[in-house]
PAVEX-986427 format. One line per field, with one value per atom (N, C-alpha, C): x negated, y, z; atom name; residue number from 0. Coordinates in steps of 0.2 Angstrom, whole numbers, always signed. Layout:
BEGIN
px <- (X:...)
py <- (Y:...)
pz <- (Z:...)
a <- (CA:...)
k <- (NUM:...)
//
This chain:
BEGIN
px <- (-12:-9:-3:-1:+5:+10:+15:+21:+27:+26:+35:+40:+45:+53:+56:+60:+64:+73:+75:+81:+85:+91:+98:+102:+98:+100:+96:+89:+84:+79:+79:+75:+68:+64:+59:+56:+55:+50:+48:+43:+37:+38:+40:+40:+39:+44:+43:+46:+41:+42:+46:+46:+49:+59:+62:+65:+68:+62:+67:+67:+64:+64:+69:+73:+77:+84:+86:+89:+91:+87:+87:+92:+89:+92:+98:+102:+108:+111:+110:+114:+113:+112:+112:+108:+100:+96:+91:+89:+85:+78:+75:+69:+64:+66:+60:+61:+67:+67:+66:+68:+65:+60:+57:+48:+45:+47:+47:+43:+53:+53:+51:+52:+49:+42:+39:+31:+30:+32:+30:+34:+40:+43:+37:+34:+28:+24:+20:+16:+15:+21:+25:+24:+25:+29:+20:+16:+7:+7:+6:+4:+7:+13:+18:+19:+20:+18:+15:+17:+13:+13:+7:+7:+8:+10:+12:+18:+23:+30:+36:+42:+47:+52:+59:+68:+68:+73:+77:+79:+81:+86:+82:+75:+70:+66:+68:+66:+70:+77:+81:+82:+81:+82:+77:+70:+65:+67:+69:+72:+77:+82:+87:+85:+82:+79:+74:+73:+66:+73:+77:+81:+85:+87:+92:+88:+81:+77:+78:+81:+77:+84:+90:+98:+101:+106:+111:+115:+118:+124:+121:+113:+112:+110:+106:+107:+110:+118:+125:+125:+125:+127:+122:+116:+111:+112:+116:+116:+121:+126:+132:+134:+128:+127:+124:+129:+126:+129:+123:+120:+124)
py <- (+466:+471:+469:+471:+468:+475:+475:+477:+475:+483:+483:+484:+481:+484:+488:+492:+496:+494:+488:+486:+492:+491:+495:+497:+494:+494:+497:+500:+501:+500:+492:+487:+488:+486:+484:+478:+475:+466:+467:+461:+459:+457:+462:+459:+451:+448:+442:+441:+435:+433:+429:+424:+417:+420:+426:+428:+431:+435:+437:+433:+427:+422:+420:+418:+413:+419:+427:+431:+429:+428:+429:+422:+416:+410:+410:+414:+415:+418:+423:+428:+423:+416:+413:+412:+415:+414:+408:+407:+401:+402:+394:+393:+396:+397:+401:+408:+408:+419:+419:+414:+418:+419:+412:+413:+421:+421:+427:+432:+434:+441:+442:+438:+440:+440:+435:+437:+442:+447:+452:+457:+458:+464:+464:+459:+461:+463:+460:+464:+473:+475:+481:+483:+480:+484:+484:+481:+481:+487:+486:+494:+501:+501:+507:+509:+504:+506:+511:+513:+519:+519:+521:+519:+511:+508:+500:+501:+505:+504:+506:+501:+504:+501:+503:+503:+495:+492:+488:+489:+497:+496:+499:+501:+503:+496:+492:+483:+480:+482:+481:+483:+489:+492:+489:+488:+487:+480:+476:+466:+467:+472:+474:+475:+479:+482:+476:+472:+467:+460:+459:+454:+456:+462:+464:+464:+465:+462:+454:+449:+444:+440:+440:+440:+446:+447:+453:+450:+444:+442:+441:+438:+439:+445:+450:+457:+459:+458:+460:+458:+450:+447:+448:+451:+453:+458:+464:+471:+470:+464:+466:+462:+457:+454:+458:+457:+462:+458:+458:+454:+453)
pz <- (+82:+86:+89:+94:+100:+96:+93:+94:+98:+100:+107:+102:+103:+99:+107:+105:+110:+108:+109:+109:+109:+107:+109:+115:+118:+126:+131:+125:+130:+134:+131:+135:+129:+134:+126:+129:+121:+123:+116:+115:+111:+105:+100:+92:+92:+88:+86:+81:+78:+70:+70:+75:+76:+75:+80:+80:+75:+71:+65:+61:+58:+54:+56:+63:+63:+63:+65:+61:+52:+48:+43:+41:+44:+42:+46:+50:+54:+47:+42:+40:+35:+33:+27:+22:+24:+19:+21:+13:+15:+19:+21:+24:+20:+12:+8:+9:+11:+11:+17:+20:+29:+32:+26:+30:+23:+20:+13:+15:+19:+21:+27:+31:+38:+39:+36:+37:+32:+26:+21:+28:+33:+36:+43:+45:+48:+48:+40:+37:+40:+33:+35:+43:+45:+53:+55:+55:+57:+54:+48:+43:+47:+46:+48:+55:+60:+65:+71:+74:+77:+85:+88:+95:+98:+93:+94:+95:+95:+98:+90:+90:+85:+88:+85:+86:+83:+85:+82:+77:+75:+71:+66:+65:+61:+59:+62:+58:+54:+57:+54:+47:+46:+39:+36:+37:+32:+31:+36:+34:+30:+27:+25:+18:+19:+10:+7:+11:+10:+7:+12:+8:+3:+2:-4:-11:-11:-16:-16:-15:-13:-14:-9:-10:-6:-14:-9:-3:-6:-1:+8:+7:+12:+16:+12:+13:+20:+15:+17:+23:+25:+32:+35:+34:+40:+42:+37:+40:+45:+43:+48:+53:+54:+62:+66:+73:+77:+83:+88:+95:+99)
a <- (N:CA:C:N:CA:C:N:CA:C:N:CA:C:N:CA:C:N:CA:C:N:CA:C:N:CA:C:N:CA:C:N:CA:C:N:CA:C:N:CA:C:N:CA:C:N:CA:C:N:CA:C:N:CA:C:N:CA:C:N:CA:C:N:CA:C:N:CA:C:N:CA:C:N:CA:C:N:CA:C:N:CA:C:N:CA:C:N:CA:C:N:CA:C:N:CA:C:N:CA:C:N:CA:C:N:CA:C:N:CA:C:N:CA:C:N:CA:C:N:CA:C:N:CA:C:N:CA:C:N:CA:C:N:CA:C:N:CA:C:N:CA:C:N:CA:C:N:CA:C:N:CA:C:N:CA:C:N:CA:C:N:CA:C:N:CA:C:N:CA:C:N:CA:C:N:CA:C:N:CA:C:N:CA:C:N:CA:C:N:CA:C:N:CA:C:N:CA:C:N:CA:C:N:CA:C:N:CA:C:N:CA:C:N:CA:C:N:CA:C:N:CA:C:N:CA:C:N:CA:C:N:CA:C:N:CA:C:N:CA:C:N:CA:C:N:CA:C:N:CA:C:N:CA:C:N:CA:C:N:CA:C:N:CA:C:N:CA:C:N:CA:C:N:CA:C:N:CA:C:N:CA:C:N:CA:C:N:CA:C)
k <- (0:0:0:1:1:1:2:2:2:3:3:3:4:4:4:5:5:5:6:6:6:7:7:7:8:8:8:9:9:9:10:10:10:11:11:11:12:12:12:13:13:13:14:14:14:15:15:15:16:16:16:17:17:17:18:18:18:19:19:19:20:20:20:21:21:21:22:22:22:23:23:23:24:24:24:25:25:25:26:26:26:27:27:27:28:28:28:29:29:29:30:30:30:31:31:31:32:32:32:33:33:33:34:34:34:35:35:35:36:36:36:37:37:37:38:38:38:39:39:39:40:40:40:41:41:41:42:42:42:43:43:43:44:44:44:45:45:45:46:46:46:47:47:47:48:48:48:49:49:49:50:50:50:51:51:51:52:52:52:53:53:53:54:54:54:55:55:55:56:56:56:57:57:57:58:58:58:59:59:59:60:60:60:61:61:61:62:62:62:63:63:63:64:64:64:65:65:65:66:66:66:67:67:67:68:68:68:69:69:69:70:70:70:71:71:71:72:72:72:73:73:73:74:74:74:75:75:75:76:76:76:77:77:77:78:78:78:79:79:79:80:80:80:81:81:81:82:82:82)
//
């Protein structure tokens, strides 16, 4: 299933994994959490999803709670990177 994200600016474009994997290893997590969590935050967003469309900032939170099991520090620096 094709998931739309709706950016912050109102733009919307095409879920990617590629993209939030490489998020993940920007805020300092390793190559094993970022392939981890990003494919388990997909998962999730498949299941949860509705009409195929979600916020940025509702990926955001589930990638967020998904690395703070996983590492806080990185957690931390993924909540508070911002585009």
């Amino acid at each position: 299933m094709k998931i739309l994200v709706e950016k912050k600016t109102g733009k919307t474009e095409r879920f990617s994994l590629y993209k939030l994997y490489q998020s993940i290893l920007r805020a300092g997590g390793s190559t094993t959490i970022a392939q981890h969590v990003a494919g388990r935050a997909a998962h999730i967003l498949h299941d949860s999803v509705k009409n195929g469309k979600t916020t940025a900032n509702e990926i955001k939170a589930k990638v967020a709670a998904l690395l703070k099991k996983a590492n806080a520090k990185v957690a931390e620096s993924y909540q508070k990177f911002k585009k």
